[in-house]
Backbone as CSV, one residue per row, in Angstrom:
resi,resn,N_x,N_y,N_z,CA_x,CA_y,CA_z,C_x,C_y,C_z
1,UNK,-4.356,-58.047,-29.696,-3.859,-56.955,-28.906,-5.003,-56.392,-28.072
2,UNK,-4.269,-56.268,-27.482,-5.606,-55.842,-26.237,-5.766,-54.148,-25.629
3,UNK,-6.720,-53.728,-25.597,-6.807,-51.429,-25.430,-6.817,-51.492,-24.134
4,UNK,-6.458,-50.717,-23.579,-6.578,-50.138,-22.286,-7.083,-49.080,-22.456
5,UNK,-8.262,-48.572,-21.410,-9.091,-47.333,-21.634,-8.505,-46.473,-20.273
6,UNK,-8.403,-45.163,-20.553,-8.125,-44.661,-19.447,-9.285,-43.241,-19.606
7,UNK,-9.631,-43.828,-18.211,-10.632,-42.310,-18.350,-10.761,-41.409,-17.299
8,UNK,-9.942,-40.519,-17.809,-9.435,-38.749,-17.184,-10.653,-37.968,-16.825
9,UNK,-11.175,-37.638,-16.510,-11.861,-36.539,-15.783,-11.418,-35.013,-15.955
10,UNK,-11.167,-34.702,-17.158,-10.183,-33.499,-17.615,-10.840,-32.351,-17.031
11,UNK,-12.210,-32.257,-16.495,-13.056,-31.119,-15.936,-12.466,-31.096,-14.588
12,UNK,-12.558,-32.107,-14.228,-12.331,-32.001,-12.265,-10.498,-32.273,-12.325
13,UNK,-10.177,-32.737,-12.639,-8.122,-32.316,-13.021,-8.188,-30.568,-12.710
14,UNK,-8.893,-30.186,-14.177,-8.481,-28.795,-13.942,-8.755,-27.742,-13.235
15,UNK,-10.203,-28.558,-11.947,-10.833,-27.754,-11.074,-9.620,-27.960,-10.014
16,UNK,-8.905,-28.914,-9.710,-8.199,-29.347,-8.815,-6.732,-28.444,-9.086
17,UNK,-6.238,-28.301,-10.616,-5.408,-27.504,-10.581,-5.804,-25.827,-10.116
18,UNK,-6.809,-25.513,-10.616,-7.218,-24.144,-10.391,-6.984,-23.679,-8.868
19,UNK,-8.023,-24.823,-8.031,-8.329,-24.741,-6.401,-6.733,-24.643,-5.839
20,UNK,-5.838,-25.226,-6.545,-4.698,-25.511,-5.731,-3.542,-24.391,-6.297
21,UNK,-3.919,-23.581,-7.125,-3.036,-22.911,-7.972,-3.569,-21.482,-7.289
22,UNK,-5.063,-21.671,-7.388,-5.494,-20.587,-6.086,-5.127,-19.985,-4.848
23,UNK,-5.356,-20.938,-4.160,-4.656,-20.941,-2.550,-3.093,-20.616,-2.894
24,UNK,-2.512,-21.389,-3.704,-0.949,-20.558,-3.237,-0.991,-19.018,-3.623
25,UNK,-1.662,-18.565,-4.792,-1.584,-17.266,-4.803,-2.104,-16.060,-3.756
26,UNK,-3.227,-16.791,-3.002,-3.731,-16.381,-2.208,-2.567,-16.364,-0.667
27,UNK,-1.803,-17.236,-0.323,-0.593,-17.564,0.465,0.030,-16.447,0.012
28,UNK,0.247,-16.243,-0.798,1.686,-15.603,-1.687,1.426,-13.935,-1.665
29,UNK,0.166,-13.474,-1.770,-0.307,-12.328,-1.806,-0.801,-11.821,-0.233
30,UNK,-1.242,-12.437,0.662,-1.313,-12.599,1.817,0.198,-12.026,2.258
31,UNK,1.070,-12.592,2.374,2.689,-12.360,2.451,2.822,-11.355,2.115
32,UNK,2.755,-10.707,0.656,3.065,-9.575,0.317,2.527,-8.095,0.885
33,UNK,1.265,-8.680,0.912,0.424,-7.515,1.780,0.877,-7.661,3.070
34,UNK,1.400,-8.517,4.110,1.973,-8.228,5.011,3.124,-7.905,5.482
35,UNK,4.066,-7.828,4.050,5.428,-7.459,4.542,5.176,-5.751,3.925
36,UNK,4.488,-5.943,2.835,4.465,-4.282,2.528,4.382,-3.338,3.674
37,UNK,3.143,-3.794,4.361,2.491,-3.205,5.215,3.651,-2.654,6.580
38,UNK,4.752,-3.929,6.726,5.586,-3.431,7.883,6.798,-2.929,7.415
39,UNK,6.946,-2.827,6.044,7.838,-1.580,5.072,7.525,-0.501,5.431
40,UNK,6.025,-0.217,4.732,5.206,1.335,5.180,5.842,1.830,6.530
41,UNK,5.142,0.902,7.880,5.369,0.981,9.296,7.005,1.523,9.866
42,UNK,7.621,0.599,9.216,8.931,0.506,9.324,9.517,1.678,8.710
43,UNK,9.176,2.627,7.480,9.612,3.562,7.258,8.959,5.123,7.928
44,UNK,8.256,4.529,8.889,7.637,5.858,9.243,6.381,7.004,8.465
45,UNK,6.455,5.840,7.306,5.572,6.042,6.230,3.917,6.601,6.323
46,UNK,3.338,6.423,7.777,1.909,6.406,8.703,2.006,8.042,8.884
47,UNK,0.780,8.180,8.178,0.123,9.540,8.855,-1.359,9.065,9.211
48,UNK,-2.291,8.854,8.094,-3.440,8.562,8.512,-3.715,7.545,8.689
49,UNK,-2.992,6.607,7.777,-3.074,5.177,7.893,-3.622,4.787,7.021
50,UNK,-4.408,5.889,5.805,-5.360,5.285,4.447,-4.454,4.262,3.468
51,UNK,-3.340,4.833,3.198,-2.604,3.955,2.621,-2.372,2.510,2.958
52,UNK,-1.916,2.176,4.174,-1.837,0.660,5.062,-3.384,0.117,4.483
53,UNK,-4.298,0.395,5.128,-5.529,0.288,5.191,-6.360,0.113,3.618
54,UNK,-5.214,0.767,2.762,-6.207,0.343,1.566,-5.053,-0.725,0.528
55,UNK,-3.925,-1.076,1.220,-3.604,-2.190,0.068,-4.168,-3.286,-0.017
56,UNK,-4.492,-3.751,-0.784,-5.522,-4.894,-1.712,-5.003,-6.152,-2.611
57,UNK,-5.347,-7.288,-2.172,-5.224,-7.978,-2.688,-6.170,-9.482,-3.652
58,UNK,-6.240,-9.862,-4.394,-7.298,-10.281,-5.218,-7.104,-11.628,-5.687
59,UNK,-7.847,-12.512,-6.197,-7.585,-14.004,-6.856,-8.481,-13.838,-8.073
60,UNK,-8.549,-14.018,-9.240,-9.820,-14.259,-9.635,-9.623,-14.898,-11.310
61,UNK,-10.659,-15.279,-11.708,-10.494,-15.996,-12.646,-10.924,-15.071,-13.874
62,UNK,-10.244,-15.302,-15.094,-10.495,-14.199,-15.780,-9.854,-15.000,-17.584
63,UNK,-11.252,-15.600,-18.213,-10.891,-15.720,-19.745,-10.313,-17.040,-19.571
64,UNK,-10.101,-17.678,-18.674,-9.544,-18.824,-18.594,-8.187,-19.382,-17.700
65,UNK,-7.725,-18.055,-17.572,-6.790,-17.775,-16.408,-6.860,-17.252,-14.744
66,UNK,-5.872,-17.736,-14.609,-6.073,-17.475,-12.794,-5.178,-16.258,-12.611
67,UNK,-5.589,-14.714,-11.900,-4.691,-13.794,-11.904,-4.759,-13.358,-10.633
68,UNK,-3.530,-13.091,-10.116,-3.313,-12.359,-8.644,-3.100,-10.973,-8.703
69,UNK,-3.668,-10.117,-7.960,-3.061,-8.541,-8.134,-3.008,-8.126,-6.690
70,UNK,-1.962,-7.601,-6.557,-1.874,-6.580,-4.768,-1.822,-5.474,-5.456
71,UNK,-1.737,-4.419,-4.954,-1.442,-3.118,-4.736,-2.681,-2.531,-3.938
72,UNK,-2.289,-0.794,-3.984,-3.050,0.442,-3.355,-4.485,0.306,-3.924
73,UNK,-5.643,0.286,-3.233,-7.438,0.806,-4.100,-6.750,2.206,-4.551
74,UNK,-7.754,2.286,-5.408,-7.769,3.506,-6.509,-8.369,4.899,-5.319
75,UNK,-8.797,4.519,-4.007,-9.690,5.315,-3.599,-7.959,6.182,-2.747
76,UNK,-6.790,5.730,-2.692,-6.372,6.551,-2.376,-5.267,7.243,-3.035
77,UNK,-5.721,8.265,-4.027,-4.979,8.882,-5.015,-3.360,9.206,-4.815
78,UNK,-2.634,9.243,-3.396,-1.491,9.365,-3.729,-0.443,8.337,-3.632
79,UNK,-0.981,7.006,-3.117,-0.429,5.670,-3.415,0.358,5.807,-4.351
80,UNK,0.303,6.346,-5.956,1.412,5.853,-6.560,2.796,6.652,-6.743
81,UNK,2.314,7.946,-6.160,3.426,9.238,-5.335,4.193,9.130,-4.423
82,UNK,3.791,7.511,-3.795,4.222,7.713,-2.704,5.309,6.545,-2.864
83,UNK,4.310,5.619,-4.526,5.202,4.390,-4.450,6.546,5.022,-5.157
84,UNK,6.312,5.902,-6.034,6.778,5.927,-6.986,8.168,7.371,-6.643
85,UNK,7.819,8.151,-6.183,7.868,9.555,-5.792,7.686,10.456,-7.060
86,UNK,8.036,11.592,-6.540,7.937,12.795,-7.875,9.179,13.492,-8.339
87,UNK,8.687,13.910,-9.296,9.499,15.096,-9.599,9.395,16.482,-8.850
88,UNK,10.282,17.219,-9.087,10.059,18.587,-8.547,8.363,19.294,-8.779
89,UNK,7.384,19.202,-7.736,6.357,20.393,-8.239,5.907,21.082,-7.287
90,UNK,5.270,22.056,-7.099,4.365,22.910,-6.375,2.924,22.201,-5.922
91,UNK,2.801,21.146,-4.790,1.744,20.514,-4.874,0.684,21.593,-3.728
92,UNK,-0.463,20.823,-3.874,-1.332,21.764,-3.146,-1.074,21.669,-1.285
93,UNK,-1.330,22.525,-0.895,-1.135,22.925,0.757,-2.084,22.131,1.666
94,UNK,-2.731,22.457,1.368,-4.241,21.518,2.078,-3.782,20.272,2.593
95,UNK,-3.687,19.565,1.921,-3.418,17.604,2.087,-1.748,18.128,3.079
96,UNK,-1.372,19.018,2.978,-0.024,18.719,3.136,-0.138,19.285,4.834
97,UNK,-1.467,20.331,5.096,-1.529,20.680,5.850,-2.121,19.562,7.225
98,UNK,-2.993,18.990,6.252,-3.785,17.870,6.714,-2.885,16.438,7.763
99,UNK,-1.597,16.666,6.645,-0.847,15.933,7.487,-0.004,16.179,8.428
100,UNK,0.496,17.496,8.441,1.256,18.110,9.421,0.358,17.847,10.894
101,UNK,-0.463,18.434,10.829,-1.569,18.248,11.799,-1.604,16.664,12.518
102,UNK,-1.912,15.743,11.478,-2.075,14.185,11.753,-0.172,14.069,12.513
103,UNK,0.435,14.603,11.844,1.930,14.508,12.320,2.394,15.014,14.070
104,UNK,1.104,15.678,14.171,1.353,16.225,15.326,2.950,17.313,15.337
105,UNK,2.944,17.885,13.817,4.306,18.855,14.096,4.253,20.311,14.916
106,UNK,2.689,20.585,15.092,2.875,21.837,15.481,2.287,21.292,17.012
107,UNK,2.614,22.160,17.894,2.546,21.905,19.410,1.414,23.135,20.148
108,UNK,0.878,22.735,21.039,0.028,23.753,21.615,-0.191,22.786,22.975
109,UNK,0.394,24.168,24.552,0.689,23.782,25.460,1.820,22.651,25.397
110,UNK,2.649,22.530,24.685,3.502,21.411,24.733,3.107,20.237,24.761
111,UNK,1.847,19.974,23.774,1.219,18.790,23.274,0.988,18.656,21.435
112,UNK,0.829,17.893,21.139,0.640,17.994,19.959,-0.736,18.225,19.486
113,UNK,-0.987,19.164,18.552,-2.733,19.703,18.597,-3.385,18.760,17.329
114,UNK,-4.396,18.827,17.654,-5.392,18.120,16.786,-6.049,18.998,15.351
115,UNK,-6.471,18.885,14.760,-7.097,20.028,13.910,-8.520,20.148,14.495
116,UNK,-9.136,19.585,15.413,-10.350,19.523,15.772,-10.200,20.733,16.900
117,UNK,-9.049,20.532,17.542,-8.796,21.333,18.770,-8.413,22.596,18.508
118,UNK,-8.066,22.830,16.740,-7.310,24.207,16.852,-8.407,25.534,16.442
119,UNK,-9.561,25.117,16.283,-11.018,26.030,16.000,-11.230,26.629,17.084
120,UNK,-11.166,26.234,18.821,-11.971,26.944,19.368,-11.546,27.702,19.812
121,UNK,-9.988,28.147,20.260,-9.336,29.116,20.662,-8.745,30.286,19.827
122,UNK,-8.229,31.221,20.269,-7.222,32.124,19.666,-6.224,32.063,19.303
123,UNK,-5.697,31.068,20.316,-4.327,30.096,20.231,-4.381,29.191,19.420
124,UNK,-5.868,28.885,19.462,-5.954,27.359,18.315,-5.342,28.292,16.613
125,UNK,-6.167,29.741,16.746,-6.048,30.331,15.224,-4.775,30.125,14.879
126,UNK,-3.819,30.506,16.013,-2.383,31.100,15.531,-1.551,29.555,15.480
127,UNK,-1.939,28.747,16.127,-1.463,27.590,15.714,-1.555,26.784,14.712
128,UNK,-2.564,27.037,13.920,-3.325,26.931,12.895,-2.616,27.585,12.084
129,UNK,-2.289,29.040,11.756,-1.245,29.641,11.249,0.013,28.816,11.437
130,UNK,0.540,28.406,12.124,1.682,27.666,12.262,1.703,26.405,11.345
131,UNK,0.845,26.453,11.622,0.214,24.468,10.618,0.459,25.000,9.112
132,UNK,-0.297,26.089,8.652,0.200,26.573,7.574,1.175,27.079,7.081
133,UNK,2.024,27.313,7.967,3.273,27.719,7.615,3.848,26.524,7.492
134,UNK,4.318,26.026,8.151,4.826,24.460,7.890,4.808,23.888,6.964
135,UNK,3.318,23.605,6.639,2.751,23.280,5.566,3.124,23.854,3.573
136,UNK,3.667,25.036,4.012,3.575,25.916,2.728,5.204,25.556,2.925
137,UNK,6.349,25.419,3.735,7.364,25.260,4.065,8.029,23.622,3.226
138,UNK,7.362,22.668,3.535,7.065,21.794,3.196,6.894,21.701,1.298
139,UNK,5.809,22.292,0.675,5.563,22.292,-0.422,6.406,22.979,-0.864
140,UNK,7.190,23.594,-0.158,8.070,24.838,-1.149,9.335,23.542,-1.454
141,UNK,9.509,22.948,-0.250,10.798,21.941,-0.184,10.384,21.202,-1.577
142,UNK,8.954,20.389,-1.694,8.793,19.642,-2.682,9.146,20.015,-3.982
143,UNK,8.496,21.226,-4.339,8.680,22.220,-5.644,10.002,22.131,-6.042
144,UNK,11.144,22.307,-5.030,12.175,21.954,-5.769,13.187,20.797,-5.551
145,UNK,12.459,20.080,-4.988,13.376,18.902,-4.987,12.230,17.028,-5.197
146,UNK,11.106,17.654,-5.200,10.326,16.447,-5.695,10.068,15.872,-4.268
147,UNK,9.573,14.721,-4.373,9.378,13.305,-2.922,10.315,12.289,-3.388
148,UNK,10.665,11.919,-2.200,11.004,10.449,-2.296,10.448,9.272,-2.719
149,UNK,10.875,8.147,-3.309,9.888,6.775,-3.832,9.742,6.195,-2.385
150,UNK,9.198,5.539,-2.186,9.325,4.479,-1.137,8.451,2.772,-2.014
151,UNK,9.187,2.639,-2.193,8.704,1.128,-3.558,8.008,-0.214,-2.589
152,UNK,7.235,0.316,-1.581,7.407,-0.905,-0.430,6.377,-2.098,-1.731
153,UNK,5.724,-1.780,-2.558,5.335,-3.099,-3.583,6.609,-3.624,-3.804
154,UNK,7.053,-3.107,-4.559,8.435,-3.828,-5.450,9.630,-4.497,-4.112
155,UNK,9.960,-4.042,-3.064,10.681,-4.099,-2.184,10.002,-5.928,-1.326
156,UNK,8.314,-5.514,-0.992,7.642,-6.729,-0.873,8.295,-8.051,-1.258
157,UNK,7.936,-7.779,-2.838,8.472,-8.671,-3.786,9.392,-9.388,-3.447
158,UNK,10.485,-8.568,-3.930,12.141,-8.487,-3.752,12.110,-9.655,-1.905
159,UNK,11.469,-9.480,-1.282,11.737,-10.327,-0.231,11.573,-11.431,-0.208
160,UNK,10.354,-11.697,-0.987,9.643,-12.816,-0.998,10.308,-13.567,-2.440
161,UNK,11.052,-13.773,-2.696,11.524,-14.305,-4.105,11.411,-15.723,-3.410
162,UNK,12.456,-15.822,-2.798,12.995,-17.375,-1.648,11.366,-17.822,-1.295
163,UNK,10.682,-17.915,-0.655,9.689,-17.646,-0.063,8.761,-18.641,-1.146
164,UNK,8.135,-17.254,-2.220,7.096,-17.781,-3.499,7.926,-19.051,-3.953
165,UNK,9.306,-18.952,-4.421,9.722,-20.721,-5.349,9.549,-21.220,-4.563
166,UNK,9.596,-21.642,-3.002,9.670,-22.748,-2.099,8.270,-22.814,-2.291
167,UNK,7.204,-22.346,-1.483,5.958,-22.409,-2.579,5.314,-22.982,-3.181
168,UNK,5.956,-22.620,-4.370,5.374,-22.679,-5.637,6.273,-24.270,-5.652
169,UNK,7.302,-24.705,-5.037,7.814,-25.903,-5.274,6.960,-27.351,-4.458
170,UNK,5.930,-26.298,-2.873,5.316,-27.959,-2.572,3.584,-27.781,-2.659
171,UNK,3.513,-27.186,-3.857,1.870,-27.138,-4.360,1.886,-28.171,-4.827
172,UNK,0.783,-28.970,-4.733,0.065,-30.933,-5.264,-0.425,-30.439,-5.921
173,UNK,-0.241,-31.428,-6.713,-1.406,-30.701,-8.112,-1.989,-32.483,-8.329
């Protein structure tokens, strides 16, 4: 009887699965971060733009496994308020004011004012007052009725189902 030797290369197999198991996640997360992104857009979701600007996406190897993660950096604290929404609370004025402003809701000369622009005048003060009113108008709304979710992660997803199996169906391994 006669052996046949077969000799596998089980190191470079599994570099080849990794490299190739890589890139699709990297495809796949790529996608997600770009449909999120025109969820956000699409819902009108843009004030400063930190949010767009800080979703994140990752590949990395970890214990023996290959793991993908998207979401929000940690650097912008209301990402998951925004994914998620709230309950009814009394949030602080400031940020809320911050955005009214970026919103361009309050008007001066029948333009929309800047917060840079509303320091040097008298008009800037009282418009400025206006910003705060709004603003406190706003938080009062929240206090009792909470925010809305806007799930654009999970929604991402949800699009891409069709998408990832096709995919995940012409990766070579």
């Amino acid at each position: 009887m006669s052996e046949i030797k077969v000799n596998i290369d089980s190191e470079g197999l599994l570099n080849r699965v990794y490299a190739e198991l890589e890139k699709f996640l990297r495809i796949v997360l790529l996608k997600l971060h770009a449909d999120a992104d025109k969820i956000i857009r699409d819902e009108g979701a843009v004030a400063s733009g930190e949010l767009i600007k800080n979703l994140r996406e990752d590949v990395y190897r970890e214990a023996g496994r290959l793991v993908g993660v998207f979401g929000v950096g940690a650097n912008v604290k209301y990402g998951i308020y925004r994914h998620e929404g709230t309950k009814a609370h009394f949030p602080p004025v400031e940020p809320i004011l911050k955005w009214v402003l970026k919103k361009g809701l309050v008007k001066h000369n029948n333009r929309p004012t800047s917060a840079r622009a509303l320091g040097r005048t008298k008009r800037g003060a009282d418009t400025l007052g206006e910003a705060r009113a709004i603003a406190f108008l706003i938080a009062r709304k929240i206090s009792k009725s909470g925010t809305n979710a806007l799930q654009f992660l999970k929604l991402a997803l949800a699009q891409n189902q069709g998408f990832i199996i096709s995919k995940l169906g012409s990766v070579k391994l």
